[in-house]
N, C-alpha and C positions, 0 to 999 in steps of 0.2 A: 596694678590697680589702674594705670594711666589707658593700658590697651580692656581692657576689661570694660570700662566705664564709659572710653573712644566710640565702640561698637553703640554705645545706646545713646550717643551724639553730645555727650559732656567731655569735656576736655578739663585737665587737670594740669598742677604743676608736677614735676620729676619728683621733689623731697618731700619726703612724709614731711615734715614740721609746715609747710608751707599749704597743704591740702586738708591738715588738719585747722589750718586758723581761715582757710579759705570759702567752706562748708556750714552749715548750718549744724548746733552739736546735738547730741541726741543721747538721752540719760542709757548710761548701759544693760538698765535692765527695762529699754525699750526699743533695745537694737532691732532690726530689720533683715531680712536677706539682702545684700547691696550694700548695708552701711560697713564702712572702713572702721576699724576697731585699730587704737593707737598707743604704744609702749615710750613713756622716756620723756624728758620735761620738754614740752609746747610738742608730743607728740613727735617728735624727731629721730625716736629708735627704733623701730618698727612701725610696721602696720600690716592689718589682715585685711583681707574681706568677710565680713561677715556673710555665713550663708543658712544661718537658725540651726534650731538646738544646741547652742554652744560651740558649735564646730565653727573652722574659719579655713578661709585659703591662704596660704602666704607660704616667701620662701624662706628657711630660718635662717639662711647665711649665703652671702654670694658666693656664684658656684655649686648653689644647693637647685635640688629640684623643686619646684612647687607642690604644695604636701596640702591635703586636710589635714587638722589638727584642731584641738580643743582650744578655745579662748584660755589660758594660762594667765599665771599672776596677776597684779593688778595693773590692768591696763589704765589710761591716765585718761580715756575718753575716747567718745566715737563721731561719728559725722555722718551725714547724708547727704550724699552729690544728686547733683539733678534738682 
């Protein structure tokens, strides 16, 4: 998310929980292409990038490749940088 978001001149912190409280939030069923989509209390277990229709980018496990995949259970909220 940090390199991803860097290219379009926002800088972020390293830990999801900290990028989720640092953002503006945004109701999930008004996500955006760009908004970070967040798993796990204050956002701490995950995060995707949202990229529309349900899909998101994210890696599921360290050591994993970075995958599209579908937004999956219930996510605990989303944000918009920039």
């Amino acid at each position: 998310m940090m390199a991803a978001w860097a290219a379009a001149g926002v800088s972020m912190p390293h830990y999801s929980g900290a990028q989720y409280t640092r953002f503006p939030r945004v109701s999930l069923n008004q996500m955006q292409p760009g908004d970070l989509v967040f798993w796990g209390a204050g956002g701490g277990s995950h995060v995707g990038l949202y990229v529309g229709n349900g899909l998101m980018i994210h890696s599921p496990h360290t050591g994993d490749v970075v995958k599209v995949a579908a937004v999956f259970g219930s996510p605990v909220g989303a944000v918009r940088p920039g």
